[in-house]
MILUMZA-182040 format. One record per residue: residue in one letter; y, x, z of N, C-alpha, C in turn; chain. Coordinates in Angstrom, 2 decimals. Each point is the difference from the previous one (the first is absolute). Layout:
% residues N
<"a", <Y, X, Z>, <Y, X, Z>, <Y, X, Z>, "A">
...
This chain:
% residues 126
<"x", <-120.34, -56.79, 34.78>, <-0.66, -0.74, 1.06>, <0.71, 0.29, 1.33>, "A">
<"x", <0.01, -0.89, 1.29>, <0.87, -0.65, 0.88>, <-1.35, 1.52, 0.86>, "A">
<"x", <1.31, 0.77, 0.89>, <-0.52, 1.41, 0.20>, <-0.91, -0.73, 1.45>, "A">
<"x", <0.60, -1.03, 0.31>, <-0.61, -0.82, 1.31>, <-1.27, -0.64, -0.41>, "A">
<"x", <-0.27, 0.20, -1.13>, <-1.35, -0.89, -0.29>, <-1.56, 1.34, 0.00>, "A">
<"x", <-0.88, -0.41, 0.75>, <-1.26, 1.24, -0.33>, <-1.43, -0.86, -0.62>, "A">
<"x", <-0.45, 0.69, -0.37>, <-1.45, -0.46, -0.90>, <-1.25, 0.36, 1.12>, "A">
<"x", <-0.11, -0.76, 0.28>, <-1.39, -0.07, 1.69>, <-1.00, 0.27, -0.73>, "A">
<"x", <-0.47, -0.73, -0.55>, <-1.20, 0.79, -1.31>, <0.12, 1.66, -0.19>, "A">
<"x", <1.29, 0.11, -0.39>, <-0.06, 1.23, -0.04>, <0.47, 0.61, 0.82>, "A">
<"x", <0.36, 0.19, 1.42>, <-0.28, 0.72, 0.86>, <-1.28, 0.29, 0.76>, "A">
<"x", <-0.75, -1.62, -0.01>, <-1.41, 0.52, 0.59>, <-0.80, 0.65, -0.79>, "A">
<"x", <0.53, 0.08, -1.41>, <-1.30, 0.72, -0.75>, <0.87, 1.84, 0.01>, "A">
<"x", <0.95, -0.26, 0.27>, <0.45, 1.61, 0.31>, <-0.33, 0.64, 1.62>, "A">
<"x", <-0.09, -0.84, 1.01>, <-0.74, 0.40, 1.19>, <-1.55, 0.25, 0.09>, "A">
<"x", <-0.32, -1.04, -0.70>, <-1.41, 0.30, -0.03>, <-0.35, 1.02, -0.58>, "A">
<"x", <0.87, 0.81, -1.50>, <-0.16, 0.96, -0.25>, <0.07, 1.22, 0.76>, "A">
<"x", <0.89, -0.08, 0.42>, <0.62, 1.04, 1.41>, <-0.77, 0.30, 0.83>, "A">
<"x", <-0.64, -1.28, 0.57>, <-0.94, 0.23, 1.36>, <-1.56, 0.70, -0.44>, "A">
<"x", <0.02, -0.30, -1.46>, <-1.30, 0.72, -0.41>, <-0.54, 0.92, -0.61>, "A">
<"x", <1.89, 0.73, 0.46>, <0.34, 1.65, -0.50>, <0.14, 0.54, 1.69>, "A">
<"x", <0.17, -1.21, 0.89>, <-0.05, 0.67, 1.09>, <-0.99, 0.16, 0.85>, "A">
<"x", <0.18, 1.27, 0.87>, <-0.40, 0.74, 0.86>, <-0.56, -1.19, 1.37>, "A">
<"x", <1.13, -0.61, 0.09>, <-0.33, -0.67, 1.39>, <-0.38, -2.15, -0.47>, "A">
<"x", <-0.20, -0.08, -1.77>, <0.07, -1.15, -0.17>, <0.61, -0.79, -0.07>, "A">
<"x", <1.42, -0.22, 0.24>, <0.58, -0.55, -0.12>, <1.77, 0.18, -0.45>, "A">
<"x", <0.51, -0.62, -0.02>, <1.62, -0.11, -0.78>, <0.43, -1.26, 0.36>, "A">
<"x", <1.48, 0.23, 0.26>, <1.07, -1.07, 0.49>, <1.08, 0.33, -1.05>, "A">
<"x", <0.98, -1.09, -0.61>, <1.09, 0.46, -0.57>, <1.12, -1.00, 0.67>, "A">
<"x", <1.26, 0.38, 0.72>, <0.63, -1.23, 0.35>, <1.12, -0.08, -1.13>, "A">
<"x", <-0.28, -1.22, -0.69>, <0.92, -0.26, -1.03>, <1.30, -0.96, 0.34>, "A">
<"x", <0.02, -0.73, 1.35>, <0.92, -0.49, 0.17>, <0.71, 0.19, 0.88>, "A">
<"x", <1.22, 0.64, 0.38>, <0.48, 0.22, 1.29>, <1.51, -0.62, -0.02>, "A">
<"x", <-0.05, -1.25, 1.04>, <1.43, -0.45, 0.17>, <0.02, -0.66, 1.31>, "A">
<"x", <0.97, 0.92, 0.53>, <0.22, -0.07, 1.30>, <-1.18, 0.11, 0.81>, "A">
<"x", <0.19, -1.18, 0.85>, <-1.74, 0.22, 1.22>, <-1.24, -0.54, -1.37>, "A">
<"x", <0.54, -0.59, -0.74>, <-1.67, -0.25, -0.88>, <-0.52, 1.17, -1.08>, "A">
<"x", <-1.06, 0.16, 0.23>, <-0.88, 0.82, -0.48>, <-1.20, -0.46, -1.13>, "A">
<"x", <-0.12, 0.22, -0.67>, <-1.46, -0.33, -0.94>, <-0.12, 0.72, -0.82>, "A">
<"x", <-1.53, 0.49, 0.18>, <-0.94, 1.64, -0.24>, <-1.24, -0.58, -0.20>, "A">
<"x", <-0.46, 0.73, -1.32>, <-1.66, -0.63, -0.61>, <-0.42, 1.52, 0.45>, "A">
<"x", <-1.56, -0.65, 0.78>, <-0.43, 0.89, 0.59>, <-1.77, 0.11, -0.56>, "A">
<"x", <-0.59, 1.01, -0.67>, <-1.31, 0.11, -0.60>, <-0.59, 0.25, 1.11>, "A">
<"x", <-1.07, 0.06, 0.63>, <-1.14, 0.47, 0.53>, <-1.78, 0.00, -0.70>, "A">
<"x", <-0.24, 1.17, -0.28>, <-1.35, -0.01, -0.96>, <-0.95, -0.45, 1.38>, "A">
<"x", <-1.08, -0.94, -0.40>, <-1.03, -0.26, 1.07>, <-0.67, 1.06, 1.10>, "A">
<"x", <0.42, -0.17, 1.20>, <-0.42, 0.51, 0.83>, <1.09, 0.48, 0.70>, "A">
<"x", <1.18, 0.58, -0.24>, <0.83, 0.33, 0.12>, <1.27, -1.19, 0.57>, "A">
<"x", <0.77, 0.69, 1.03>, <0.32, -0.80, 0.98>, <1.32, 0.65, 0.15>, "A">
<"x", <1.46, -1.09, 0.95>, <1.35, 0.49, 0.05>, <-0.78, -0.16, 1.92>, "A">
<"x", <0.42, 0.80, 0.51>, <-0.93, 0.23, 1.35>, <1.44, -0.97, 0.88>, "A">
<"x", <-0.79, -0.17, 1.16>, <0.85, -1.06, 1.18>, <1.23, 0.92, 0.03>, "A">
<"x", <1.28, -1.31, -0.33>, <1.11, 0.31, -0.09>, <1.12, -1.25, 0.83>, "A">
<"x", <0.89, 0.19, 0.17>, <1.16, -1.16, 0.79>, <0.00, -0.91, -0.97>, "A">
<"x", <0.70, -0.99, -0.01>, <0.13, -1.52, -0.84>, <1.81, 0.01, -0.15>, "A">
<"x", <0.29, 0.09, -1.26>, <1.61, -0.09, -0.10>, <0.21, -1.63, 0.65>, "A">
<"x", <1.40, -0.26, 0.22>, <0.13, -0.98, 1.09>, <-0.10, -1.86, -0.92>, "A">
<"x", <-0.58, 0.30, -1.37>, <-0.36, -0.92, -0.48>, <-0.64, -0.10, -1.69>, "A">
<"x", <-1.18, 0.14, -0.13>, <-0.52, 0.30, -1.31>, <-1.52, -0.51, -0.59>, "A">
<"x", <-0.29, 0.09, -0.82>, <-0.66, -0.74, -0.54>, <-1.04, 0.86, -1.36>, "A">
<"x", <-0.87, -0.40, -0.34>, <-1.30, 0.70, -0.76>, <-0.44, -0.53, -1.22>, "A">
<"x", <0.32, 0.11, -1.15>, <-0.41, -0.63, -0.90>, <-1.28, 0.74, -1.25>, "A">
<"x", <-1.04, 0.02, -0.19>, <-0.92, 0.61, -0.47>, <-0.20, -0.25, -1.32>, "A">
<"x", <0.86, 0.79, -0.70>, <-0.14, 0.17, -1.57>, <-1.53, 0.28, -0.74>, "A">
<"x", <-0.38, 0.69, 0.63>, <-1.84, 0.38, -0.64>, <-0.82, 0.29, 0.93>, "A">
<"x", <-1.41, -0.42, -0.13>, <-0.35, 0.49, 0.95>, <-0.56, -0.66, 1.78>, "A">
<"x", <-0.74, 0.63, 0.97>, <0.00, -0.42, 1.09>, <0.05, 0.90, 1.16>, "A">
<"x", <0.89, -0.57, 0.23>, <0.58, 0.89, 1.79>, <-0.54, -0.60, 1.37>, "A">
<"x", <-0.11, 0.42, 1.33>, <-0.21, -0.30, 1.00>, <1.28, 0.70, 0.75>, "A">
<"x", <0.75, -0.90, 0.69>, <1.07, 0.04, 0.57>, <-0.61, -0.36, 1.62>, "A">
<"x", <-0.17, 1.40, 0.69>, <-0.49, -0.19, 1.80>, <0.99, -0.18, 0.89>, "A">
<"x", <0.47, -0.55, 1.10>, <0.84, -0.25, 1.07>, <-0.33, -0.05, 0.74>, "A">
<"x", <0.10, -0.19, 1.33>, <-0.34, 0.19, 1.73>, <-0.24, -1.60, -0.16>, "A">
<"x", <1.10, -1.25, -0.52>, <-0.52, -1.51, -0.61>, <-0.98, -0.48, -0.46>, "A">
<"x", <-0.85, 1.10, -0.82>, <-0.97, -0.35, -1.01>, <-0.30, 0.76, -0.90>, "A">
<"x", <-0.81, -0.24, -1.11>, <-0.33, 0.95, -1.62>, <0.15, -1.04, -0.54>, "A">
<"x", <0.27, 0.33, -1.34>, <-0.18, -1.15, -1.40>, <-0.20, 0.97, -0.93>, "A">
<"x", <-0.42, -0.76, -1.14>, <-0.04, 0.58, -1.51>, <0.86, -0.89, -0.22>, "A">
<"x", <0.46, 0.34, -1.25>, <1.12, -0.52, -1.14>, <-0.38, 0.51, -1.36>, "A">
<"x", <-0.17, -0.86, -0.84>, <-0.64, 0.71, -1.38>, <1.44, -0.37, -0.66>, "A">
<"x", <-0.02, 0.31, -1.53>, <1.04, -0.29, -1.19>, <0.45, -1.31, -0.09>, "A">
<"x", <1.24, 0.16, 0.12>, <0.72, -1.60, 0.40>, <0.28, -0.24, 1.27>, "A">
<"x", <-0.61, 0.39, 0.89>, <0.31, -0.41, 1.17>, <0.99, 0.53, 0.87>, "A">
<"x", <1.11, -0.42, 0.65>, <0.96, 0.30, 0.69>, <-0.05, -0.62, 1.22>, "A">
<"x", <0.72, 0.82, 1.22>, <-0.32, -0.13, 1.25>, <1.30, 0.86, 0.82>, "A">
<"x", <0.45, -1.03, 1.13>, <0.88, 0.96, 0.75>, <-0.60, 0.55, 0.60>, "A">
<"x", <0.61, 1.56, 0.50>, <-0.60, 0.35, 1.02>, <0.76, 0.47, 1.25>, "A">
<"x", <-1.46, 0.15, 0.89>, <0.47, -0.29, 1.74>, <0.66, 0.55, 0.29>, "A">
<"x", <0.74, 0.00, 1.09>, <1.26, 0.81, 0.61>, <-0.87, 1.52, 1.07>, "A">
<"x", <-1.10, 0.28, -0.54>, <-0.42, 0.80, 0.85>, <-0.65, 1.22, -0.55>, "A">
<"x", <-0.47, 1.25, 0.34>, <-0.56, 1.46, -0.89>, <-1.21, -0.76, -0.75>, "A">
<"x", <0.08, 0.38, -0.99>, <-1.69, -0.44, -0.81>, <0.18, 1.13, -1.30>, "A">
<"x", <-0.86, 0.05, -0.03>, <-0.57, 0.59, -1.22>, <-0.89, -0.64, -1.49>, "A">
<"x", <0.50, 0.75, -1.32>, <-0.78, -0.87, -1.38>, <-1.11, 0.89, -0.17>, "A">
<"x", <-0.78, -0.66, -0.64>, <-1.25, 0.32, -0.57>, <-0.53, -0.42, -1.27>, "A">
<"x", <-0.33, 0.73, -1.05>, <0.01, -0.05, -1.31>, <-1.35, -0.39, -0.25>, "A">
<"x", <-0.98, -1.13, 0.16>, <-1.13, -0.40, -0.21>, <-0.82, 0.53, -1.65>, "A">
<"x", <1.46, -0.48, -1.00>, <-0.02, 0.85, -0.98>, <1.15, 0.30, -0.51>, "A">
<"x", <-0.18, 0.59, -1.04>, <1.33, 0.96, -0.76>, <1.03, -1.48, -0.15>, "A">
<"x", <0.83, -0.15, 0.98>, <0.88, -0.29, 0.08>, <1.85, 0.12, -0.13>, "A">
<"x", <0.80, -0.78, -0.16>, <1.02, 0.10, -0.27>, <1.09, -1.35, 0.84>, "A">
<"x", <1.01, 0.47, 1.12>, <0.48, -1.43, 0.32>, <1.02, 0.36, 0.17>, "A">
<"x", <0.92, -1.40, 0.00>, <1.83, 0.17, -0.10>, <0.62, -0.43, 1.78>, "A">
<"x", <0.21, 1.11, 0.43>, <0.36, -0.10, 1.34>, <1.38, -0.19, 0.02>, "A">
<"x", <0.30, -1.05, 0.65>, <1.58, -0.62, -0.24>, <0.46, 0.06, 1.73>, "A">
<"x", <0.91, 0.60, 0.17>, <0.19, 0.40, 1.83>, <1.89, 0.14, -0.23>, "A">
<"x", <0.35, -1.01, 0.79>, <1.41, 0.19, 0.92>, <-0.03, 0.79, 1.11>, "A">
<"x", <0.59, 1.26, 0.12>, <0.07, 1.08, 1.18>, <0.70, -0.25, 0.74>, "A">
<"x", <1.27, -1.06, -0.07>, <0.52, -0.46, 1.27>, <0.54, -1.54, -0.31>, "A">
<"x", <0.30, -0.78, 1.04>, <0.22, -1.30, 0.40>, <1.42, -0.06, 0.65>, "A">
<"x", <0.51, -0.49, -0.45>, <1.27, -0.39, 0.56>, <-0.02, -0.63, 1.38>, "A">
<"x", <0.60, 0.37, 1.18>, <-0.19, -0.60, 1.29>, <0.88, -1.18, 0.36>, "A">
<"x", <-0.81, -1.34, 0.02>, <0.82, -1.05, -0.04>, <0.30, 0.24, 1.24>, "A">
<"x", <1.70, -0.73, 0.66>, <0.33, -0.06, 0.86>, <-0.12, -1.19, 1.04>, "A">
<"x", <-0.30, 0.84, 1.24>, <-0.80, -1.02, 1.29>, <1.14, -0.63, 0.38>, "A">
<"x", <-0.24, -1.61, 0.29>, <0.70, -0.76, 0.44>, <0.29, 0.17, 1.36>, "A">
<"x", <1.42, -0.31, 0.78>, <0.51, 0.30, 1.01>, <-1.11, -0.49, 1.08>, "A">
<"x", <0.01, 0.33, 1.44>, <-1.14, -0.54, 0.69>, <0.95, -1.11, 0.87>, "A">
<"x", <-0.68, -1.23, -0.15>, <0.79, -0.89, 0.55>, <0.31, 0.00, 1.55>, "A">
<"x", <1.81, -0.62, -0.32>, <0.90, 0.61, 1.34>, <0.47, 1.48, 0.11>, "A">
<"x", <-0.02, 0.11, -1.06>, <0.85, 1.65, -0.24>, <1.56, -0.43, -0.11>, "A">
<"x", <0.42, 0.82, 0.26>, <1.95, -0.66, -0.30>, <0.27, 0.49, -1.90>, "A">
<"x", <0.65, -0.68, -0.32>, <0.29, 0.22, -1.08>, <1.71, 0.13, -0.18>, "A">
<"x", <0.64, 0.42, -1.55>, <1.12, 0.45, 0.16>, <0.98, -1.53, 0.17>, "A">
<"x", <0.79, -0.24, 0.73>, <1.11, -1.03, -0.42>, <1.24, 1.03, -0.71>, "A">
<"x", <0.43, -1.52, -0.51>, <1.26, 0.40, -0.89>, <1.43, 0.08, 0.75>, "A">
């Protein structure tokens, strides 16, 4: 089997195991790392929370089992199983409504497109 391929089934049922051997509730595993992209299945047993943290500079929430409350300075939502959602560019914190499990997919950096000259700048002649 293709070493790039993972079984999501079976990582959330190995986090959820994890988090309910753990101490603090919860388990993250990041199984994908290439370059700035990131994607890590993250358990949280109900009640249990990833506390207000920064926002990588572009990422997104997808909820394998389960229901979370995702808080922001923007707003709150829930997101139950199935449901996917970007999220805001600002500190927020998750919340595990119940024994939950979600696939956090985050680019850590952005390539900086380049700013166009400001018009009436001199440019090079040949």
């Amino acid at each position: 089997m293709d070493s790039d391929v993972n079984d999501l089934g079976a990582l959330v049922r190995d986090r959820l195991a994890d988090a309910r051997a753990s101490a603090h509730g919860r388990s993250a595993h990041l199984f994908l790392h290439d370059g700035p992209l990131r994607q890590t299945v993250i358990a949280l047993l109900a009640g249990c929370a990833l506390e207000e943290h920064n926002a990588p500079p572009a990422a997104s929430l997808e909820v394998l089992h389960g229901r979370v409350r995702l808080t922001a300075p923007s707003g709150n939502r829930e997101l139950v199983a199935g449901q996917i959602a970007r999220l805001p560019q600002e500190r927020q914190a998750l919340h595990a409504v119940e024994d939950s499990a979600v696939l956090l997919t985050a680019v850590t950096a952005v390539p900086e497109t380049p700013r166009p000259a400001p018009a009436g700048s001199a440019t090079a002649q040949g």
